[in-house]
N, C-alpha and C positions, 0 to 999 in steps of 0.2 A: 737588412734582412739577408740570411744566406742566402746562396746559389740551390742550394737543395732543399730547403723551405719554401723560396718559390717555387721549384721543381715541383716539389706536391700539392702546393697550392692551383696553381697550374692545372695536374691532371685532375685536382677535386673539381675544378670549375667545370674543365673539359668533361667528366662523367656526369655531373649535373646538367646539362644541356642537351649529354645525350639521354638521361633518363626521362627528364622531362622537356616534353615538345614545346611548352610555354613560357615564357618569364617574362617579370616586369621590370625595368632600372626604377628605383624611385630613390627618393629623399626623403630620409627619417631625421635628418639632422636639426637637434632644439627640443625630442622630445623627453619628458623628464621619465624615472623609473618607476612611474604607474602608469604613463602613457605607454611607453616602451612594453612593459608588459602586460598591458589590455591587448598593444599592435600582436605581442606575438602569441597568446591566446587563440586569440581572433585565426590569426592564420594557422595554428596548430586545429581547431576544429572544424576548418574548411579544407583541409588537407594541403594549405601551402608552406611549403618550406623557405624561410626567410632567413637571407644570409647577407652579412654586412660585406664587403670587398674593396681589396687598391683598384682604384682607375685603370691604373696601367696593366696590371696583371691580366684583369677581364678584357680588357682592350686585347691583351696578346694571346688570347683564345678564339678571339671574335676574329682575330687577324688573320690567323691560324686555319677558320675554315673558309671554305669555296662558296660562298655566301651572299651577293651582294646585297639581300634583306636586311641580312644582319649586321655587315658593315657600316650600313646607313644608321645602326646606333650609335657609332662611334663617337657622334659628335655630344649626344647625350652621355657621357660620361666626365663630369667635370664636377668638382664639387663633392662631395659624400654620398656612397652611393650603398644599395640594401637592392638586392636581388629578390624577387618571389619566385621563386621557381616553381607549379602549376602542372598540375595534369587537364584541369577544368578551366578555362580558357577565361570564363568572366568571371572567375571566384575571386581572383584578388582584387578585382574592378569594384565588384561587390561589396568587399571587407572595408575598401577604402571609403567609398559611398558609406558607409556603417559610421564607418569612426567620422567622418565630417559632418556625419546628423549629428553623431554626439559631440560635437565641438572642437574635435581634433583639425588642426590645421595643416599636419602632417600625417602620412605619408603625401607628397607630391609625384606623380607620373611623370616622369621624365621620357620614357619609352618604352614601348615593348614589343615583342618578336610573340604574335598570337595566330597559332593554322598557319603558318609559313610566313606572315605580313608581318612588315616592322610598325608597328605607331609610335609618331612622335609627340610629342605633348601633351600638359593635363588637359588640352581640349579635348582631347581624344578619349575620356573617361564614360561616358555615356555612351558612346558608340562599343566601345570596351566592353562595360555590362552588359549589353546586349545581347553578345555573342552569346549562339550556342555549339554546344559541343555536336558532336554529332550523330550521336546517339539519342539528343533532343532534335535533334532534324528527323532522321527517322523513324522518331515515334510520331512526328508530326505528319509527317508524309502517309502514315501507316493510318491516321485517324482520318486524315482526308480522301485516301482509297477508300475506308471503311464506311463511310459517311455516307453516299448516295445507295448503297450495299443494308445499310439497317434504315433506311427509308424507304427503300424498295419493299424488305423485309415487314416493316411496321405495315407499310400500307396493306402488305397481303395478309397479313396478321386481320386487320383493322377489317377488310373486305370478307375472311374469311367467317371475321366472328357477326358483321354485318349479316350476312347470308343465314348463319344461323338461326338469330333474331328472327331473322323473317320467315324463316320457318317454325318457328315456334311462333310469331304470331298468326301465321297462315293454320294452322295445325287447332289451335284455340278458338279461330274466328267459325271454322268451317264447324257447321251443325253435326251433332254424333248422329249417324246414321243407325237407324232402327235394324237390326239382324232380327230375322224372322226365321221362323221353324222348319223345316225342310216338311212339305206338306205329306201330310201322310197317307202311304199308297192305299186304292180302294179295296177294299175288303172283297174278296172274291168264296162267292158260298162251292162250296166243293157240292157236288154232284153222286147222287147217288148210284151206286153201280147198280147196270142193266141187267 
């Protein structure tokens, strides 16, 4: 390969790491061109971007930054390797879970760099799904302030139309009181003048 080939290859890798904060190393390698193209379906409609790479090249990016997270991939590159690069932190964790219900034996997790943390291994796949991004954190934290707030709510709700009730049954129980006539003043005989 030329010198100026890896050059760009290089800066493609280094732009992809900086655009996206996540990526997975896995192993695609053994799968045939329907598996291959279910794999990258799948990751085109979960919005990951899936790129096949030399060891050594992504090694000399990883080298490259001030990172020791990321470093500790290094050893995960050996063998054939397919990058996911991620915005959404457990979607390619996801995808892969997907395609293993459906029989696929491949991709394998070799490691990934997910929220700043390196994981290593396909043990680490479950724990991978898991994650949420953080915008699922904060809708979660947002329903649990909310929570004791529409209980509070309900219950005044619930007390207010309570009290109602009981006004309308106090209102029904109580006997209609008879209104009488304002009684009529007595008739005074006018007097004859003297």
């Amino acid at each position: 390969m030329k010198k100026e080939l890896k050059g760009q290859i290089i800066e493609s890798i280094s732009a992809q790491i900086k655009q996206y904060p996540n990526f997975y190393i896995t192993d695609i390698a053994g799968l045939n061109a329907g598996q291959t193209s279910k794999l990258r379906r799948e990751c085109f409609n979960a919005g990951i971007e899936l790129t096949v790479v030399k060891n050594t090249l992504f090694a000399h990016v990883i080298k490259g930054i001030d990172n020791d997270e990321l470093k500790s991939l290094l050893g995960t590159l050996e063998g054939n390797s397919a990058i996911m690069y991620t915005n959404a932190p457990a979607a390619p964790a996801k995808v892969i879970k997907k395609l293993q219900r459906d029989g696929f034996t491949k991709p394998v997790v070799k490691g990934a760099y997910v929220q700043e943390c390196a994981f290593i291994g396909e043990d680490k796949l479950e724990q991978l799904a898991s994650i949420k991004t953080k915008e699922e954190l904060i809708g979660d934290i947002i329903a649990l302030l909310q929570s004791p707030a529409r209980r509070v709510i309900a219950g005044l709700e619930h007390a207010a139309e309570g009290k109602a009730e009981d006004e309308k049954v106090f209102t029904a129980a109580k006997p209609a009181e008879k209104v009488e006539a304002p009684a009529a003043a007595p008739e005074t005989k006018a007097e004859a003048p003297a």
